[in-house]
C-alpha positions as a Python dict, from the first residue, in 0.01 Angstrom:
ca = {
    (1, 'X'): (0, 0, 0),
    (2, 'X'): (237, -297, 175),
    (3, 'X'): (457, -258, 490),
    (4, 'X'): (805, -251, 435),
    (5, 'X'): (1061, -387, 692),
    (6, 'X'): (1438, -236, 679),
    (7, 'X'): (1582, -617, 756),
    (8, 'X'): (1931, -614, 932),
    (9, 'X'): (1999, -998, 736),
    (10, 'X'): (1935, -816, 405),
    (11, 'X'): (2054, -503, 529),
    (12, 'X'): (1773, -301, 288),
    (13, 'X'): (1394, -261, 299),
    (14, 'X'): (1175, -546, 228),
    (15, 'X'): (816, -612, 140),
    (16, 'X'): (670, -766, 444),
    (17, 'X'): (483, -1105, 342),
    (18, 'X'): (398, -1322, 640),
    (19, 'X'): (421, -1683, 644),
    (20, 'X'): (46, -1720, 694),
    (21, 'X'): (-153, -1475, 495),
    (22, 'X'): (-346, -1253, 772),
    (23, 'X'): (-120, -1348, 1049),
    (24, 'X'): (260, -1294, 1206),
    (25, 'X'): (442, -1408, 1398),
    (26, 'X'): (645, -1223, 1668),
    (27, 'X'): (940, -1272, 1916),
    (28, 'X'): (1096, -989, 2128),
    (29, 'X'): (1426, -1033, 2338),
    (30, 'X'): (1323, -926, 2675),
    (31, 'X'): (1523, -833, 3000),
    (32, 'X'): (1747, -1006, 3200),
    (33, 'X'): (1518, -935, 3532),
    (34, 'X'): (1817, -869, 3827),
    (35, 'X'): (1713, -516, 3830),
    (36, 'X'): (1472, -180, 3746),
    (37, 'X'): (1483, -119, 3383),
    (38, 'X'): (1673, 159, 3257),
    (39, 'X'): (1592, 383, 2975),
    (40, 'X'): (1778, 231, 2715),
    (41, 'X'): (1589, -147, 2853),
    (42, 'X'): (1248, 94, 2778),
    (43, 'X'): (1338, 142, 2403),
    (44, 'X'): (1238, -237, 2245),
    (45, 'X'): (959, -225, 2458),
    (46, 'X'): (794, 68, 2350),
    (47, 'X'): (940, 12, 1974),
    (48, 'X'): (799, -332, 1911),
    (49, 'X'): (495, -270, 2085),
    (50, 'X'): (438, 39, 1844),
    (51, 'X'): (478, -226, 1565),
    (52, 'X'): (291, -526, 1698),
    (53, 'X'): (-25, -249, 1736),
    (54, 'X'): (16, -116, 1380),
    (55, 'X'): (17, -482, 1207),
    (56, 'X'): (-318, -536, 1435),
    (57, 'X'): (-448, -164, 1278),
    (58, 'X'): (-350, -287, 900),
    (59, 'X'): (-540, -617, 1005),
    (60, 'X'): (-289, -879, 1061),
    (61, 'X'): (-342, -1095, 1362),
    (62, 'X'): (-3, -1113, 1575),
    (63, 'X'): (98, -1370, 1804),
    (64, 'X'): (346, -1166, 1998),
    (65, 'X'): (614, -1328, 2256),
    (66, 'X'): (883, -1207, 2472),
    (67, 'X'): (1061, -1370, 2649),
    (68, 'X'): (1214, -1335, 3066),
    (69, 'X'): (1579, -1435, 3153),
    (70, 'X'): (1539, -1546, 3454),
    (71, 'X'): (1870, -1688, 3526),
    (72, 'X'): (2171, -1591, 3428),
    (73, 'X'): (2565, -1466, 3550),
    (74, 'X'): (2383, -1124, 3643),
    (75, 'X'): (2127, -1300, 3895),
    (76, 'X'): (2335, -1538, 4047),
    (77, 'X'): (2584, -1210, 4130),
    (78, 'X'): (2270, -1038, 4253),
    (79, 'X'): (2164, -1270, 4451),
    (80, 'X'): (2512, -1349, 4624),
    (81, 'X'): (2531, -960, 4686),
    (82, 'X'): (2165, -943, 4826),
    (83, 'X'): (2154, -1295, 5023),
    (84, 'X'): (1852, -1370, 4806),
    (85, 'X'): (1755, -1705, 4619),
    (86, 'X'): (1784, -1620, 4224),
    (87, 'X'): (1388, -1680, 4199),
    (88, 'X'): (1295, -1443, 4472),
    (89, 'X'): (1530, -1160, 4279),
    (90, 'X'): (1362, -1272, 3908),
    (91, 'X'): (996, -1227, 4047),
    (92, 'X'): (1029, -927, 4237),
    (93, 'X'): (1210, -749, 3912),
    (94, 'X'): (936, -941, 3702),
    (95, 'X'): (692, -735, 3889),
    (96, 'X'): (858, -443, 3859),
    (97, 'X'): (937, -441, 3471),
    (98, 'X'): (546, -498, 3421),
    (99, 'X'): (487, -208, 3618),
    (100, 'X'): (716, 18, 3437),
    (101, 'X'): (638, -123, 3073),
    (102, 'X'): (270, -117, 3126),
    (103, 'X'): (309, 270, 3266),
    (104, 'X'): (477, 342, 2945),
    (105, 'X'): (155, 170, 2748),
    (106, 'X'): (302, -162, 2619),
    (107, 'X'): (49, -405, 2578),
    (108, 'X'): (129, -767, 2740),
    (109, 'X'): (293, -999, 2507),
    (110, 'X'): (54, -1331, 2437),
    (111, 'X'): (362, -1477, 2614),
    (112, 'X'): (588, -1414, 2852),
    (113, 'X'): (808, -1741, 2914),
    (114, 'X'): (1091, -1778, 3119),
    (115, 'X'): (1405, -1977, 3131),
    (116, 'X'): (1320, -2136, 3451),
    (117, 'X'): (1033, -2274, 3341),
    (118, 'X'): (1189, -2407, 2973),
    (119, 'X'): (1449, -2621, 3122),
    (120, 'X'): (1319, -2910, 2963),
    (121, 'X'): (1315, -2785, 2601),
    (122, 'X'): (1641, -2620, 2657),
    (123, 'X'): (1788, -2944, 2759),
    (124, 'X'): (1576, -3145, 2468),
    (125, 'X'): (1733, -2870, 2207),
    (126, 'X'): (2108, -2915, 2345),
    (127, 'X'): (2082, -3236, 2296),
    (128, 'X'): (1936, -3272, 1951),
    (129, 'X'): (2229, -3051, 1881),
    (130, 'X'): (2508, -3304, 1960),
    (131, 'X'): (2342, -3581, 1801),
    (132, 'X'): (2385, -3366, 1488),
    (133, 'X'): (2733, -3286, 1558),
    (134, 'X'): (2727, -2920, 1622),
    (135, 'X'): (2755, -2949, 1919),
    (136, 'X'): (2945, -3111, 2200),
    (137, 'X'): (3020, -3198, 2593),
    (138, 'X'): (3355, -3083, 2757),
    (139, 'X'): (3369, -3116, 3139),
    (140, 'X'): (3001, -3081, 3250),
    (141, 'X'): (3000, -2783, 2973),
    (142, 'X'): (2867, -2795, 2636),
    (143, 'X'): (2937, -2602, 2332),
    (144, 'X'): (2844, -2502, 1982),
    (145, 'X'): (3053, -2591, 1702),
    (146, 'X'): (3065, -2250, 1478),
    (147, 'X'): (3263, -2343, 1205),
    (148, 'X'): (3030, -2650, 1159),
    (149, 'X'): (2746, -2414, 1065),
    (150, 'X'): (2875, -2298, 716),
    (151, 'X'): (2647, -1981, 736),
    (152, 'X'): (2730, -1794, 1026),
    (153, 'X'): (2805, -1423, 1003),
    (154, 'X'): (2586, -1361, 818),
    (155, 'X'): (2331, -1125, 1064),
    (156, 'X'): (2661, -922, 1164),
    (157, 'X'): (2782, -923, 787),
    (158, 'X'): (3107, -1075, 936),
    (159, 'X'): (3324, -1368, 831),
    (160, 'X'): (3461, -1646, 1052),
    (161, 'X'): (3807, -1538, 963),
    (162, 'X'): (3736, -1169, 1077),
    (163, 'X'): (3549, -1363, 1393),
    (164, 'X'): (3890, -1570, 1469),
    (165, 'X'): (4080, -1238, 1487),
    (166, 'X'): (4058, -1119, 1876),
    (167, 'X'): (3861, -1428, 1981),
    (168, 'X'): (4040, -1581, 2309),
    (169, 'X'): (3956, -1920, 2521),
    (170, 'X'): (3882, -1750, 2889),
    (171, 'X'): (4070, -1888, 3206),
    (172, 'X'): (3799, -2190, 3310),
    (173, 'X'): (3631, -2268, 2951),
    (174, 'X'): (3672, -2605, 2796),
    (175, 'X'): (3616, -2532, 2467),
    (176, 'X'): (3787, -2696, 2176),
    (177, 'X'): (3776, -2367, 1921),
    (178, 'X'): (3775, -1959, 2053),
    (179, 'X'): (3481, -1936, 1851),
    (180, 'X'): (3229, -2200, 2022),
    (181, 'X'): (2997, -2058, 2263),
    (182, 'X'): (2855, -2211, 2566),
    (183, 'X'): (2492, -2431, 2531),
    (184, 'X'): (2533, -2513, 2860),
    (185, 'X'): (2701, -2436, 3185),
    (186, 'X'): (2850, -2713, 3471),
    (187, 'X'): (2727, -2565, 3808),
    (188, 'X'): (2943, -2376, 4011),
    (189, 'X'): (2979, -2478, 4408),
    (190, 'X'): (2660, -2265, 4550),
    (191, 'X'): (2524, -2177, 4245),
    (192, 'X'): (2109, -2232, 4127),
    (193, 'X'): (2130, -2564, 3884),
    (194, 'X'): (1916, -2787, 3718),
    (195, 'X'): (1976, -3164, 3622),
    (196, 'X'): (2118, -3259, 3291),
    (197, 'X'): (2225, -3556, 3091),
    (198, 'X'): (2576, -3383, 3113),
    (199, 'X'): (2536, -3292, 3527),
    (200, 'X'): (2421, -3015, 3737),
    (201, 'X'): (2433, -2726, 3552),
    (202, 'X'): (2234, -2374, 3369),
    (203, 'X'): (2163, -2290, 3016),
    (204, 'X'): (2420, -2053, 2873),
    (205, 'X'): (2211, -1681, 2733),
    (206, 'X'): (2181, -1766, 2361),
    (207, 'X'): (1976, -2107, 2334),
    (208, 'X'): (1708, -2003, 2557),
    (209, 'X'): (1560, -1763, 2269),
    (210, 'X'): (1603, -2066, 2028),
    (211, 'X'): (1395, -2286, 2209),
    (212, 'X'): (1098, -1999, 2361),
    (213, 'X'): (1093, -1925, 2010),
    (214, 'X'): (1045, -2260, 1859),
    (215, 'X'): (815, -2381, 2147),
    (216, 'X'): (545, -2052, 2098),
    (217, 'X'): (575, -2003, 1747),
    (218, 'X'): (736, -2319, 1506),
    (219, 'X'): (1078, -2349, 1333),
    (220, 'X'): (1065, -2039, 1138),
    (221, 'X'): (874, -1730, 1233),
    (222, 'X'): (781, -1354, 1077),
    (223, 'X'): (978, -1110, 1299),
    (224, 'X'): (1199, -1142, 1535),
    (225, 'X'): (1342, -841, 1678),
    (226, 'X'): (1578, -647, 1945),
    (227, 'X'): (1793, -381, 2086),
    (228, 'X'): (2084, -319, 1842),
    (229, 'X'): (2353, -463, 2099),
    (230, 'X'): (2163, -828, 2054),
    (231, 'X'): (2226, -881, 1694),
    (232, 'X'): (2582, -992, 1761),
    (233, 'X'): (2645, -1241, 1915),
    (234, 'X'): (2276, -1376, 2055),
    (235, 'X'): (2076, -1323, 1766),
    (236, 'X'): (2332, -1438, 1546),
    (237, 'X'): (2428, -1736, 1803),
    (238, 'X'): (2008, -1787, 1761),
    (239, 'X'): (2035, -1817, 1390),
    (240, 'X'): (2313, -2072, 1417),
    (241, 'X'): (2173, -2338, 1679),
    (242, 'X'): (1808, -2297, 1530),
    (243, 'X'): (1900, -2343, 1171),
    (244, 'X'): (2140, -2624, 1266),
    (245, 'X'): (1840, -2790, 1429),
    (246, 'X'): (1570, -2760, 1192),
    (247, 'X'): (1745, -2677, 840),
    (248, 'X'): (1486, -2425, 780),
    (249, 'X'): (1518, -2009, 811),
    (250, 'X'): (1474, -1931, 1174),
    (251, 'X'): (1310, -1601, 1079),
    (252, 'X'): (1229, -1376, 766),
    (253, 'X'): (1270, -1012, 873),
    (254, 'X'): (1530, -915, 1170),
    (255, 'X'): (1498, -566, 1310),
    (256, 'X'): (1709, -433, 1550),
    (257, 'X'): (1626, -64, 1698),
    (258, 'X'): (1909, 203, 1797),
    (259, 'X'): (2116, 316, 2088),
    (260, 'X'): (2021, 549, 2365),
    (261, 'X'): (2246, 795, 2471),
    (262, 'X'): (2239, 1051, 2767),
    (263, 'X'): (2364, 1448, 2737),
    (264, 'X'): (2502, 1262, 2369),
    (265, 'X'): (2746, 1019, 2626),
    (266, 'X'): (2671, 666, 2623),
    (267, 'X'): (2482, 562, 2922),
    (268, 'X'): (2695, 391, 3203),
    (269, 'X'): (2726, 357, 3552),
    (270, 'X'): (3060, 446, 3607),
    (271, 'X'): (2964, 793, 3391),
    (272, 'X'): (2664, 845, 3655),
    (273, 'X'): (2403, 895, 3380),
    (274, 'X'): (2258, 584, 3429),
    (275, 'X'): (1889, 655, 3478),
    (276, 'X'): (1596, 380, 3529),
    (277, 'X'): (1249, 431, 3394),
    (278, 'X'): (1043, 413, 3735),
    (279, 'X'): (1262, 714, 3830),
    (280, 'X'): (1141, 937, 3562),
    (281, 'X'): (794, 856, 3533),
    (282, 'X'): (778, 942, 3887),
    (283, 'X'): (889, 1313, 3768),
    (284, 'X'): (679, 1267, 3451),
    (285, 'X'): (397, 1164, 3233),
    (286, 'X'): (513, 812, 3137),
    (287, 'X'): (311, 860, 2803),
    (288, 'X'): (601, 1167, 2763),
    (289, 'X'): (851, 934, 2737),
    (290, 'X'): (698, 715, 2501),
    (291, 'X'): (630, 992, 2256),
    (292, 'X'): (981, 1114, 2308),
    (293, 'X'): (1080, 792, 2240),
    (294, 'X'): (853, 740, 1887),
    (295, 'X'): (980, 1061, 1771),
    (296, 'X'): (1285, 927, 1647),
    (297, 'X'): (1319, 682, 1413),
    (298, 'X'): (1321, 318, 1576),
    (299, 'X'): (1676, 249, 1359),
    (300, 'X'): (1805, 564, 1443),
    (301, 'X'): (1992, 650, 1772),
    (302, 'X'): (1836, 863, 2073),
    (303, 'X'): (1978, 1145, 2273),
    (304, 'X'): (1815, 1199, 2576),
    (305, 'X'): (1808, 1514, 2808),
    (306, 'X'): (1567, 1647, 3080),
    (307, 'X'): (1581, 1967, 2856),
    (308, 'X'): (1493, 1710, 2524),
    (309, 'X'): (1229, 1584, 2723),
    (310, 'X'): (1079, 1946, 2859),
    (311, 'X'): (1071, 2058, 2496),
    (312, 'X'): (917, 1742, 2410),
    (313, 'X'): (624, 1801, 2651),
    (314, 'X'): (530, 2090, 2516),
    (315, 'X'): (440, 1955, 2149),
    (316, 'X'): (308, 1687, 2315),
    (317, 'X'): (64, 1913, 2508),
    (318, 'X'): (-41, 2074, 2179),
    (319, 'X'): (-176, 1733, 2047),
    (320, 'X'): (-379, 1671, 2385),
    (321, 'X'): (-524, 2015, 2352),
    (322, 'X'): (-653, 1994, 2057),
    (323, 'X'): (-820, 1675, 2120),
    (324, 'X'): (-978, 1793, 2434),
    (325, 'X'): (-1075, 2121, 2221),
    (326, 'X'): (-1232, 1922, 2017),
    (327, 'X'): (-1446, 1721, 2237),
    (328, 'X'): (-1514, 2030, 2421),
    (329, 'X'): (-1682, 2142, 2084),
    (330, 'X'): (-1874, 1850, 2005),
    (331, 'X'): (-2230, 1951, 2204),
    (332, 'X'): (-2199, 2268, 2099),
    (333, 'X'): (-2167, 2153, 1735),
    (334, 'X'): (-2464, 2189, 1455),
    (335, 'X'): (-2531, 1809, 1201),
    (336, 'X'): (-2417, 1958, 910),
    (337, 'X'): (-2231, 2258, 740),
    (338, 'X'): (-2154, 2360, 403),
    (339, 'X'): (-1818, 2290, 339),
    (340, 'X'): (-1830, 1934, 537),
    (341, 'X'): (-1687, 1717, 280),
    (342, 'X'): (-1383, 1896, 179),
    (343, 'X'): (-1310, 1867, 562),
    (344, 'X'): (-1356, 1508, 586),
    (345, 'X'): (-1141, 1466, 257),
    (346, 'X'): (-887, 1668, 394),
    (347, 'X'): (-898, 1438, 715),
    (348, 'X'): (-888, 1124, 527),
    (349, 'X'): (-575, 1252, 355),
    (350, 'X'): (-370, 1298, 675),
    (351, 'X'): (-516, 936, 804),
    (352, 'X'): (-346, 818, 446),
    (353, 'X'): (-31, 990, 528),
    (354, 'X'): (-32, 855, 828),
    (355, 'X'): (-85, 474, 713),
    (356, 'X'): (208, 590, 442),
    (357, 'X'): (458, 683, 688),
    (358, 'X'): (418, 357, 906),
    (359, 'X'): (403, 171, 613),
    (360, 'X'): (754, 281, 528),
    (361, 'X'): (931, 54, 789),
    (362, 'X'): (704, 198, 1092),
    (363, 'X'): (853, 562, 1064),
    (364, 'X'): (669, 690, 1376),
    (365, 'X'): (890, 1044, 1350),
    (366, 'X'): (712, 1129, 1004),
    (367, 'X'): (373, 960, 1178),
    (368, 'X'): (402, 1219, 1438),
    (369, 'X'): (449, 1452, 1229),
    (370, 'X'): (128, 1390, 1084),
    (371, 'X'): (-26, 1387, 1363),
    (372, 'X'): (75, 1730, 1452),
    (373, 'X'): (-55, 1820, 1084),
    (374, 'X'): (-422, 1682, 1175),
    (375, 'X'): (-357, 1896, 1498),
    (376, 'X'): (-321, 2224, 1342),
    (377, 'X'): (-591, 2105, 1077),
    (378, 'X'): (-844, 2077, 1397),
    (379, 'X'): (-767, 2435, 1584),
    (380, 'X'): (-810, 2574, 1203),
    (381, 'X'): (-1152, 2386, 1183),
    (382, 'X'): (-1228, 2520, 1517),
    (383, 'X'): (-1211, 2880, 1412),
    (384, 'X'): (-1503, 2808, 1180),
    (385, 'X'): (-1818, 3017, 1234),
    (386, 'X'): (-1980, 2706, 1218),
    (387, 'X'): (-1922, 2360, 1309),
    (388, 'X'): (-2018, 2015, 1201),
    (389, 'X'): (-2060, 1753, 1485),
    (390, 'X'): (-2016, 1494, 1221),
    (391, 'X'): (-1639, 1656, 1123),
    (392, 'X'): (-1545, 1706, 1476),
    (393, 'X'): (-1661, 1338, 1562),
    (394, 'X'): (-1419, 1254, 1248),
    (395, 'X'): (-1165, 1473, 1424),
    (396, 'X'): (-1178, 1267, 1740),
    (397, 'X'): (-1170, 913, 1589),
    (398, 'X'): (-886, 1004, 1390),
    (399, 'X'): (-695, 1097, 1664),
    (400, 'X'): (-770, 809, 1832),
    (401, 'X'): (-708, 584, 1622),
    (402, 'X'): (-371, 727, 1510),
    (403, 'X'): (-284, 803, 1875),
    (404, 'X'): (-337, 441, 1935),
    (405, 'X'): (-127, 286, 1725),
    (406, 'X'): (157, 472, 1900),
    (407, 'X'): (33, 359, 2229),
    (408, 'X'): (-82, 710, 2308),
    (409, 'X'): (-426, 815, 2478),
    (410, 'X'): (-581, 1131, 2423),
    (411, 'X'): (-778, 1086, 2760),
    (412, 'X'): (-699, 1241, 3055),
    (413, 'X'): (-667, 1004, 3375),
    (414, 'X'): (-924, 1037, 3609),
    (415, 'X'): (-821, 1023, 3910),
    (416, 'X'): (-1042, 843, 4213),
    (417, 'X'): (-1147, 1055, 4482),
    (418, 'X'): (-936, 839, 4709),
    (419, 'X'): (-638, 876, 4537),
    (420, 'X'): (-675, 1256, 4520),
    (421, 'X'): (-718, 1259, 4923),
    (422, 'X'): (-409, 1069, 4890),
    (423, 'X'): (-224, 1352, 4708),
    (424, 'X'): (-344, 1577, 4913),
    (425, 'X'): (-252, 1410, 5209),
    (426, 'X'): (144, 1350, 5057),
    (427, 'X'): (119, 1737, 4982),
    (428, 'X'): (30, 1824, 5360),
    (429, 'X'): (317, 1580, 5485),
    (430, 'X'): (494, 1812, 5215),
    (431, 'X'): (431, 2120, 5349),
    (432, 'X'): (445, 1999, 5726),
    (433, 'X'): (835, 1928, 5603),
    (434, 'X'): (859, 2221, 5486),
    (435, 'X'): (946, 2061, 5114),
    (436, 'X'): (776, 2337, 4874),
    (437, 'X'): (887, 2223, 4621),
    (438, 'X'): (703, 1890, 4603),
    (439, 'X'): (385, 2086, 4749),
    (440, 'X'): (342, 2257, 4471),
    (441, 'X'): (426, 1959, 4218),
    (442, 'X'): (156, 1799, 4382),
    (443, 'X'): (-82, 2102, 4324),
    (444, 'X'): (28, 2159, 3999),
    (445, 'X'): (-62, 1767, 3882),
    (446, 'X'): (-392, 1790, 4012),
    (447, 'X'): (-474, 2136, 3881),
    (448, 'X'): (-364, 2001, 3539),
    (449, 'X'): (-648, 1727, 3593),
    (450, 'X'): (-864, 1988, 3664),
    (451, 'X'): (-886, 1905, 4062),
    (452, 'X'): (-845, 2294, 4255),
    (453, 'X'): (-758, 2290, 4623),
    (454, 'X'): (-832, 2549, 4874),
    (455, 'X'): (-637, 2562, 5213),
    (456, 'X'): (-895, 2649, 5504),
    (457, 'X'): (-863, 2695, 5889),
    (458, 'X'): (-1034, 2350, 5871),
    (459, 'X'): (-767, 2174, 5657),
    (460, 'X'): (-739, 2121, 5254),
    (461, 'X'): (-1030, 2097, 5047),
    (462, 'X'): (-1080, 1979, 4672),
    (463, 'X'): (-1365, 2044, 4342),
    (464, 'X'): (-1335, 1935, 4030),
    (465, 'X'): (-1392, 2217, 3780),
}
């Protein structure tokens, strides 16, 4: 069995074969840090992370980067708005993007570089550019020269003549054709800037991923990858000034994963359904909304609902029961029954199904649904007379393993007993304010972790059961 990659250049499924037998390499867009991630932000994260840990499970060693903008239009607003230096805003959102992504069980990237601190390459790449003549300086700005790269288009599928249609020189820009884009940026009168052979000035959003990506993983890499909105016009702005540079494919296999909409309406602000990640996994398991998320094909578009997501519990429920069944089993469990073979056969079929349905360009909604099939396979097993320590032991590695790949963990959190007294003193405060509601949240999340309270004369007291 191979993996197959649907690429967006190609626009059909592919046979993946890496550069380097054994190893790939990886590059992620990642967020423009001038605020809280919202859901749709969560999406590549959890996506590309689900396919960075199944190329480690089929053996491939990944070198994985993603990259920070850490300067950009949106900062330098933010930071005029907030009367904060664009640095300060960068590393507090930074900080906060880790702390939602890692919640939501995305593994670090082997990289995380940032704009700020790629200035020199940036500036190195620019200028390599106009010494090949795609590129060139115009009032402190500098721009790419589109028609000068004969292939470009051909990401988006789209010609330059359908490009020229609608294209429009903005009020300010010195460009010398609507379709250049801006390499770099002359600095504005207040504005964060950096020295340059063409003055004061800031990278403009496309060449930064052209130059991370070259610097952390060569001229041409395995994957590179995205939210759908990227692959016109950064990633194919990317394929333009990289190729230009190096005259070699900038990458083999582009994949691109799908929308997010809210109560089926495209998320906005001005719509108020605009809703950031550390506000639901306040309200929820973050792991919820990662298996929400992988239920759905990656390609495919998402509606999401509270009510989506409440339904979505409950299956997800069913697959952490039966693992904890299962391991609730094991001591009670005898070496060896009769019929332990055909069991193990039947669990090395799902494990195959499994390995097919990733394999097919990392379908993690027909995965899950395997998953759900070695679920029911396990409560059937456990209505045996007799069980086998060495099946259920199969059981629980399988799911696992399989759980793992999607990020997932069958183990319940155990909480410290300090942060239960903490709980339990938010509950009090709760109660003292006469807010119910979040009294008995808090009641209800420990009881679920199997921590009971008991209200006494003498105050609130906790076991674990």
């Amino acid at each position: 069995m191979t993996v197959k990659i649907y690429n967006t250049l190609t626009r059909k499924k592919e046979e993946f074969i890496p550069l380097e037998e054994g190893k790939v390499k990886m590059y992620v867009c990642g967020p423009t840090v001038y605020n809280f991630i919202h859901i749709g932000n969560a999406r590549p994260p959890i996506v590309f992370d689900t396919v960075r840990r199944y190329l480690e499970y089929r053996g491939y060693d990944v070198r994985y980067i993603s990259n920070f903008t850490d300067v950009d239009d949106k900062l330098i607003r933010a930071a005029k708005e907030l009367d904060e230096e664009v640095p300060a805003i960068a590393e507090r959102f930074i900080e906060a993007y880790f702390k939602d992504v890692s919640a939501l069980g995305c593994k670090k990237a082997d990289v995380h570089p940032r704009v700020t601190e790629t200035m020199d390459l940036i500036i190195e790449f620019i200028e390599s550019l106009i010494n090949k003549g795609f590129a060139y300086e115009s009032g402190g700005d500098v721009y790419y020269r589109t028609r000068e790269f004969a292939e470009y288009g051909k990401l988006s599928h789209q010609s330059i003549d359908e490009l020229k249609v609608g294209a429009r020189i903005q009020v300010g820009e010195k460009k010398q054709d609507a379709l250049d884009f801006a390499l770099w940026k002359a600095a504005k009168e207040g504005e964060i800037s950096w020295e340059s052979p063409w003055g004061k000035g800031r990278p403009g959003w496309h060449i930064e991923c052209s130059a991370m990506a070259r610097e952390y993983l060569g001229d041409t890499i395995d994957i590179h990858a995205g939210g759908q909105d990227l692959a016109f016009p950064h990633h194919e702005n990317e394929i333009a000034q990289s190729e230009a540079l190096t005259g070699k494919t900038f990458a083999k296999y582009w994949m691109h994963n799908g929308y997010i909409n809210i109560d089926n309406e495209k998320m906005s602000k001005s719509l108020g359904n605009f809703i950031l990640v550390h506000d639901i996994i306040k309200k929820h398991d973050p792991q919820l909304l990662r298996f929400f998320m992988l239920s759905v094909h990656y390609r495919n578009p998402i509606n999401y609902s509270e009510e989506l997501l409440e339904n979505t519990k409950a299956a997800f429920e069913r697959l952490m029961t039966s693992y904890q069944n299962l391991k609730h089993r094991l001591g009670a469990s005898s070496n060896l029954t009769e019929n332990d073979g055909e069991w193990l056969d039947k669990i090395g079929g799902l494990e195959h199904q499994f390995i097919e349905a990733m394999d097919d360009d990392f379908n993690t909604a027909n995965a899950v649904s395997v998953l759900f099939d070695l679920s029911k396979l396990a409560n059937l097993y456990l209505l045996e007379k007799n069980t086998s320590g060495q099946v259920i032991s199969r059981f629980i590695t399988a799911f696992e393993q399989l759980l793992g790949v999607l990020g997932l963990s069958p183990e319940e959190e155990a909480l410290l007993d300090e942060e239960i007294e903490q709980l339990i003193q938010q509950r009090n405060q709760a109660r003292k304010d006469r807010n119910f509601a979040l009294s008995d949240e808090i009641r209800d999340k420990l009881k679920s972790m199997n921590i009971i309270l008991e209200d006494t004369a003498q105050g609130t007291r906790w076991k674990r059961v």
